[in-house]
LOVOKE-99524 format. One record per residue (C-alpha): residue number from 1; x, y, z. Coordinates in Angstrom, 2 decimals, padded with zeros to 5 digits. Example, Ala and Ser with C-alpha at 12.3 -4.5 7.8 and 13.67 -1.06 7.14 Angstrom:
1	012.30	-004.50	007.80
2	013.67	-001.06	007.14
END
This chain:
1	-067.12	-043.52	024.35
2	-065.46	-040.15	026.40
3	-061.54	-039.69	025.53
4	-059.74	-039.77	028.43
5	-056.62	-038.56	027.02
6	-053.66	-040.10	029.03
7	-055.21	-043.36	028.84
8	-056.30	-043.04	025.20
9	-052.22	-042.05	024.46
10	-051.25	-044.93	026.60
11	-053.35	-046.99	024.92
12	-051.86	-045.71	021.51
13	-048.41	-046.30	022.70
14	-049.49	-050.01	023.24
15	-050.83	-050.37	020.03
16	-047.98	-048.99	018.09
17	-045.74	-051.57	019.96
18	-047.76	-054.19	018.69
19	-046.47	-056.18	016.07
20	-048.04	-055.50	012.36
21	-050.25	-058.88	012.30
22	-051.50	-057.94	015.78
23	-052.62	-054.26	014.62
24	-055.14	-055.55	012.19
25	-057.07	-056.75	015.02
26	-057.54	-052.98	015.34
27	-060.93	-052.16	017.63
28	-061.52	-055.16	018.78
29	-057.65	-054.94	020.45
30	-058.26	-051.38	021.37
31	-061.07	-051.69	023.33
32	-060.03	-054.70	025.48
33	-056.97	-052.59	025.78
34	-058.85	-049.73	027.09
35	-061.41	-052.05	029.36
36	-058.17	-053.76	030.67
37	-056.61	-050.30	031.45
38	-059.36	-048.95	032.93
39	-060.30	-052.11	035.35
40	-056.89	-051.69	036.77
41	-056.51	-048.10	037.40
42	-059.76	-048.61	039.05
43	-058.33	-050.74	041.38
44	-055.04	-049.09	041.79
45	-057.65	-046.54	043.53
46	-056.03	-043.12	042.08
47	-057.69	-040.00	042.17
48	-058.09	-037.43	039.42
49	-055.61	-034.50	039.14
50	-059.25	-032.28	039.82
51	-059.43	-033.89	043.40
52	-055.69	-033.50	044.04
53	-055.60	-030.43	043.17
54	-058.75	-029.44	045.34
55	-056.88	-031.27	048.47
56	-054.15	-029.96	048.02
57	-055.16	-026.19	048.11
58	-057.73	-027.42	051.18
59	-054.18	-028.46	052.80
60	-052.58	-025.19	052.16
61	-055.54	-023.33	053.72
62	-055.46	-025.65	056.26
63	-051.93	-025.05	057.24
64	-052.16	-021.57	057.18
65	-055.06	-020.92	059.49
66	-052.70	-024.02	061.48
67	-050.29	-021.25	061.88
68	-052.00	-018.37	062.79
69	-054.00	-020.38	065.39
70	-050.42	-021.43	066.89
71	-049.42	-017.57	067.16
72	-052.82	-016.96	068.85
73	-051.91	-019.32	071.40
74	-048.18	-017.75	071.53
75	-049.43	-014.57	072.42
76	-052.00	-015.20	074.59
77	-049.50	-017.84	076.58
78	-046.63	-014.11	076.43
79	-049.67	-012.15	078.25
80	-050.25	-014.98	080.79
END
């Protein structure tokens, strides 16, 4: 199984909240933790801070060649 290490500290967080008699349930708790976790952020659709961070710089691109288009059109509307 891959660490996935927000989730796996979440998950620790849970389990340290548990109460003692709950804890020795150990692996068996852990792992439908993690299943229950993972189902759900699945469905909450996020996206990985990778393919926000690749947006966002696509966005930043984006807006710049945005603005240099709009002062092409400026000057070509000035010699008009």
């Amino acid at each position: 199984m891959t660490k996935n290490d927000p989730l796996d500290s979440m998950i620790d967080r849970i389990m340290a909240g548990l109460p003692a008699s709950l804890t020795t349930l150990g692996r068996d708790a852990e792992k439908n933790i993690h299943a229950a976790l993972k189902s759900t952020l699945r469905k909450m659709d996020l996206v990985t801070r990778e393919e926000f961070d690749i947006q966002h710089d696509v966005l930043i691109r984006t807006r710049s060649r945005l603005e240099a288009l709009e002062e092409q059109v400026k000057n070509l509307e000035r010699k008009e």
